[in-house]
N, CA, C and O of each residue as an XYZ file, in Angstrom:
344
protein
N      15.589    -10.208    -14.920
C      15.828    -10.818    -13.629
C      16.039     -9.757    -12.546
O      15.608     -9.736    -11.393
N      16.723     -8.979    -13.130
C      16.843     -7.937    -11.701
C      15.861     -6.754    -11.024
O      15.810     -6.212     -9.920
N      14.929     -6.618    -12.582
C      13.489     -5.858    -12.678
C      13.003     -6.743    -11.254
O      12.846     -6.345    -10.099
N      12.861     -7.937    -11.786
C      11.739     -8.965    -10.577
C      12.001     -8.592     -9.454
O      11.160     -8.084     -8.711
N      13.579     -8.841     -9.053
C      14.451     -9.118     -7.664
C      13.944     -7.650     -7.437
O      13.250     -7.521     -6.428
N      14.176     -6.421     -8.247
C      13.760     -5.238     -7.392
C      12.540     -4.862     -6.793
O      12.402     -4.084     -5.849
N      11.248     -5.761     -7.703
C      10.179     -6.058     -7.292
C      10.063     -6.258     -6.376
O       9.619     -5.495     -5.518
N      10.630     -7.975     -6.166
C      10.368     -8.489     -4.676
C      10.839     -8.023     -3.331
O      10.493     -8.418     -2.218
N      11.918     -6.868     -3.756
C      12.150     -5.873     -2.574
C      11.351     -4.742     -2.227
O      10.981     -4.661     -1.055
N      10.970     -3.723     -3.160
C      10.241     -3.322     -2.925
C       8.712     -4.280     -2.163
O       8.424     -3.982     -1.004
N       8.017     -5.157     -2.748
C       6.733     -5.365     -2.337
C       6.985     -5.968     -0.817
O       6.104     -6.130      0.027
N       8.416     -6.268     -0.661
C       8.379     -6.773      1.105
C       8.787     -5.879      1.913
O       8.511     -5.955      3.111
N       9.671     -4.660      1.292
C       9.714     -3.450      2.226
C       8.058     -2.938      2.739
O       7.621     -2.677      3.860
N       7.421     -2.935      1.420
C       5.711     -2.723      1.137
C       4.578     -3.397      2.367
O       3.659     -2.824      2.952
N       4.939     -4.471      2.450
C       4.612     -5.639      3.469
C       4.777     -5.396      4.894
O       3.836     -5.481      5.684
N       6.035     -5.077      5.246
C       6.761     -5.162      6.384
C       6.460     -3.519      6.785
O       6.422     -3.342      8.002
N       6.261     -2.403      6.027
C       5.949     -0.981      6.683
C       3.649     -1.352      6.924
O       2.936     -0.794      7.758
N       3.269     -2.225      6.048
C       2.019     -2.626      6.134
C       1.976     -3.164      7.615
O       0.987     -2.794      8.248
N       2.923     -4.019      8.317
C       2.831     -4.807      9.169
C       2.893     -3.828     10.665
O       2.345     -3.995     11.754
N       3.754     -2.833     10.188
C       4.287     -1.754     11.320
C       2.863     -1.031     11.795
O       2.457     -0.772     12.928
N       2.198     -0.780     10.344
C       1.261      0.233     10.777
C       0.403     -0.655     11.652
O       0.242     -0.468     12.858
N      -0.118     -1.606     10.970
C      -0.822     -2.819     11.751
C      -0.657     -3.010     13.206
O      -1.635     -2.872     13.940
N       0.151     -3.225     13.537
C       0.901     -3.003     14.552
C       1.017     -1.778     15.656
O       1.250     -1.986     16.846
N       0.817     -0.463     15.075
C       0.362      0.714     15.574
C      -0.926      0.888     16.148
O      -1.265      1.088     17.314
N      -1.768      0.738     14.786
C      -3.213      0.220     14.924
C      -3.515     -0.770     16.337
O      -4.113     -0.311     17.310
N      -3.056     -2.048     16.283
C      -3.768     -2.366     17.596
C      -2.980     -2.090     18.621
O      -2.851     -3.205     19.128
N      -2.301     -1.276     19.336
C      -1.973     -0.844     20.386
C      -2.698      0.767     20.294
O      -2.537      1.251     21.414
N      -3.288      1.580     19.573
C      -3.501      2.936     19.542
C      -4.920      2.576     18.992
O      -5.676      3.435     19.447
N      -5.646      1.668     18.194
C      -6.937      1.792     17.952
C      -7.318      2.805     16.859
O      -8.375      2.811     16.228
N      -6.215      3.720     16.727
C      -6.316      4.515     15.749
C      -6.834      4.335     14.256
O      -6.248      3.442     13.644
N      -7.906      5.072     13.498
C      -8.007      4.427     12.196
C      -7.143      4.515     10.900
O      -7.276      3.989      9.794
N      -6.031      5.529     11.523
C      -5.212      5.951     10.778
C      -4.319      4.957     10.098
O      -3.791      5.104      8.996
N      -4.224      3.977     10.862
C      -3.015      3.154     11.147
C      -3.515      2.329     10.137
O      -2.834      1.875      9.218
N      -4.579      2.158     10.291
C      -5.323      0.749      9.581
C      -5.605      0.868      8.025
O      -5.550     -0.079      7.241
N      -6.018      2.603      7.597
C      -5.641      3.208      6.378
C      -4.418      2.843      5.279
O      -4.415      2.379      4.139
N      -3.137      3.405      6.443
C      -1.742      3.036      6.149
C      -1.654      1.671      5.334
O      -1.562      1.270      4.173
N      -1.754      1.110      6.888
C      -1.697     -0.395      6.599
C      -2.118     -1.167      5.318
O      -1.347     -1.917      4.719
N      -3.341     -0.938      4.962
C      -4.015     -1.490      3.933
C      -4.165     -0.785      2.714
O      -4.896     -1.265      1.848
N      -3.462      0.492      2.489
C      -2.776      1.141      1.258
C      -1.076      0.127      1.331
O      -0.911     -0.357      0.212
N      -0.328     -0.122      1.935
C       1.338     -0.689      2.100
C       0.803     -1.687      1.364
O       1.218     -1.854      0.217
N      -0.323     -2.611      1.958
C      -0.413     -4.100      1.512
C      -0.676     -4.365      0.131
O      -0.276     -5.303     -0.560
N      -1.409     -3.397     -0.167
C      -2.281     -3.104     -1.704
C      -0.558     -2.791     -2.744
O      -0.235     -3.250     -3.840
N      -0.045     -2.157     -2.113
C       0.963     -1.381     -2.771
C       1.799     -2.905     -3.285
O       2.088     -3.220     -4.439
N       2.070     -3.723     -1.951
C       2.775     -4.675     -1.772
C       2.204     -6.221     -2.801
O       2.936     -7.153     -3.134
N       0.880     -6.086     -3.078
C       0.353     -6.883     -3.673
C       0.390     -6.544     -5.309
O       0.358     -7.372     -6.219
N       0.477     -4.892     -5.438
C       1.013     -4.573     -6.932
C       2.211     -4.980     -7.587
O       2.503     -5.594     -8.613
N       2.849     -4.384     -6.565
C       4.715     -5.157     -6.673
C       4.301     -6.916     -7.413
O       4.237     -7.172     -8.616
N       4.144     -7.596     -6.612
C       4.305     -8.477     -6.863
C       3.422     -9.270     -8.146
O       3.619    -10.388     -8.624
N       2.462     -8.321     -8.471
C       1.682     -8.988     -9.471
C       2.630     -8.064    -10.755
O       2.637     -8.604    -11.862
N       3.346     -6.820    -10.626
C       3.722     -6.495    -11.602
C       5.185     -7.516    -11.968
O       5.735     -7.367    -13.059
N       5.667     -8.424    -11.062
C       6.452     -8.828    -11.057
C       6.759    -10.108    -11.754
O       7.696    -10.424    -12.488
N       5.420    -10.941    -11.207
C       5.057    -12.256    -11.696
C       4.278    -12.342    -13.190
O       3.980    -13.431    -13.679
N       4.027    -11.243    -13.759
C       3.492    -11.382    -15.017
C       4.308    -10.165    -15.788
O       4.348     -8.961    -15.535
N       5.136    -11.185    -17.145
C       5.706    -10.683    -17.576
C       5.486     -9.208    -18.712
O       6.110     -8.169    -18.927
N       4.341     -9.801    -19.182
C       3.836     -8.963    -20.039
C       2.924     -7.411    -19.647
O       2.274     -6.720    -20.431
N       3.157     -7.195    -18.176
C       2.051     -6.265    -17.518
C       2.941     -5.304    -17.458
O       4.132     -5.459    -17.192
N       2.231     -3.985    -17.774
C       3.117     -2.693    -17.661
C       2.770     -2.238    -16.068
O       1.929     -2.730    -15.315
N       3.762     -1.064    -15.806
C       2.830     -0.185    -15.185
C       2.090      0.718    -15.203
O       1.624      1.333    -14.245
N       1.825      0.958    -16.945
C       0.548      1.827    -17.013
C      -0.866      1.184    -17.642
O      -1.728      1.856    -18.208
N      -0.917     -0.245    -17.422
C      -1.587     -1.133    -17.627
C      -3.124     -0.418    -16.466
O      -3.280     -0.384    -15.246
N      -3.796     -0.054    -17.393
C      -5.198      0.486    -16.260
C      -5.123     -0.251    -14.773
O      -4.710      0.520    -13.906
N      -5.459     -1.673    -14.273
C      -5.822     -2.446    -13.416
C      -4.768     -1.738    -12.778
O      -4.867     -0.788    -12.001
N      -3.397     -2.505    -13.338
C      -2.576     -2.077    -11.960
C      -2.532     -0.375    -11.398
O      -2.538     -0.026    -10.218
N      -2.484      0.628    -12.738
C      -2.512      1.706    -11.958
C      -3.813      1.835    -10.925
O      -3.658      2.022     -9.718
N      -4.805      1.741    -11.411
C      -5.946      1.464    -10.647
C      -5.847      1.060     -8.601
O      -6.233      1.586     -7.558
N      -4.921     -0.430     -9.125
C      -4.594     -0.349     -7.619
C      -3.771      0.511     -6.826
O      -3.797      0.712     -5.612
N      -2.969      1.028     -7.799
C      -2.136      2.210     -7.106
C      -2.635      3.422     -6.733
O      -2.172      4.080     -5.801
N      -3.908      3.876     -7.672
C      -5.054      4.818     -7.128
C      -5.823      4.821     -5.957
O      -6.381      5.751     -5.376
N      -5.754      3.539     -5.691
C      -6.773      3.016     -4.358
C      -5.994      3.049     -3.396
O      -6.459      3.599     -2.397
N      -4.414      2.451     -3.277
C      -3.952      2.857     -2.049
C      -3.387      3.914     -2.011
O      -3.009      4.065     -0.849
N      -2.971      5.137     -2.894
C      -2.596      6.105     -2.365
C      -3.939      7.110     -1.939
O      -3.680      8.053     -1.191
N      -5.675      6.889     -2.499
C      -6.483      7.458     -1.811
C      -6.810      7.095     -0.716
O      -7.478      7.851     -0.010
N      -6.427      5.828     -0.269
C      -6.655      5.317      1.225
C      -5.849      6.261      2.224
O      -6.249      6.534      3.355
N      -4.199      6.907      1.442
C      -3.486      7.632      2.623
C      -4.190      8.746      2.318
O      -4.562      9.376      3.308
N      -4.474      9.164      1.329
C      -5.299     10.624      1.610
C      -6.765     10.883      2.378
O      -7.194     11.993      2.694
N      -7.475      9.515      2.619
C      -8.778      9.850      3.022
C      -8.311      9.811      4.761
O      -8.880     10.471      5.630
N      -7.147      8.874      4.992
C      -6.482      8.652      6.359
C      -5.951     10.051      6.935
O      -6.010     10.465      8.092
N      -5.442     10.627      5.847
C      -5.323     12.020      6.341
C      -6.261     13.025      6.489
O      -6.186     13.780      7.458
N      -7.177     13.143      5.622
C      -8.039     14.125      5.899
C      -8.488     13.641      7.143
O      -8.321     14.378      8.114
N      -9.157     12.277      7.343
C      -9.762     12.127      8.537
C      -9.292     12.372     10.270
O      -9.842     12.409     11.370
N      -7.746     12.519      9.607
C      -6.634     12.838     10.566
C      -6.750     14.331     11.338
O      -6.634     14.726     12.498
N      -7.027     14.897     10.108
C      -6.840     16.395     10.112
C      -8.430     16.803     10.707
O      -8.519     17.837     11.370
N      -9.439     16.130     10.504
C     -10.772     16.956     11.032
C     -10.838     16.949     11.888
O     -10.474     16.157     12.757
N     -11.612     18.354     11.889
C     -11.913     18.882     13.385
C     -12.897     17.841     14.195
O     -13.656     17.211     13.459
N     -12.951     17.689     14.978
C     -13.568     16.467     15.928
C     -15.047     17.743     16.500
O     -15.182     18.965     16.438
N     -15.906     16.577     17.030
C     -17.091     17.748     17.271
C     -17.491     17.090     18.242
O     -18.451     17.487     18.903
């Protein structure tokens, strides 16, 4: 029970920093933001699937998988951050 409950905190802290970037994004247009954003949500959607199914690890391929995808979303957000513009 308290595994879950820590779940469901984490995946709405997850949510709610998703929402911020979002939020950055359309006032700045930036693509950075939108990167962020949709690595938090992904993150936020792991939480909760690791949460709701009892039997799922977290070294269960799929889910790490999704955790691969949004932490390369902040890295491709950064590199793209970092290039030189031409």
């Amino acid at each position: 029970m308290l595994n879950q409950t820590l779940m469901g905190a984490i995946a709405f802290g997850s949510a709610v920093a998703g929402l911020f970037f979002f939020r950055f994004w359309r006032r700045s247009g930036d693509r950075f933001f939108v990167f962020f954003a949709l690595a938090f949500w992904l993150e936020a959607m792991n939480r909760v699937v690791l949460a709701l199914l009892p039997s799922t690890s977290e070294l269960t391929p799929v889910v790490y998988l999704i955790r691969v995808v949004a932490y390369g979303l902040i890295l491709v957000a950064i590199v793209q951050k970092n290039r030189p513009r031409s």
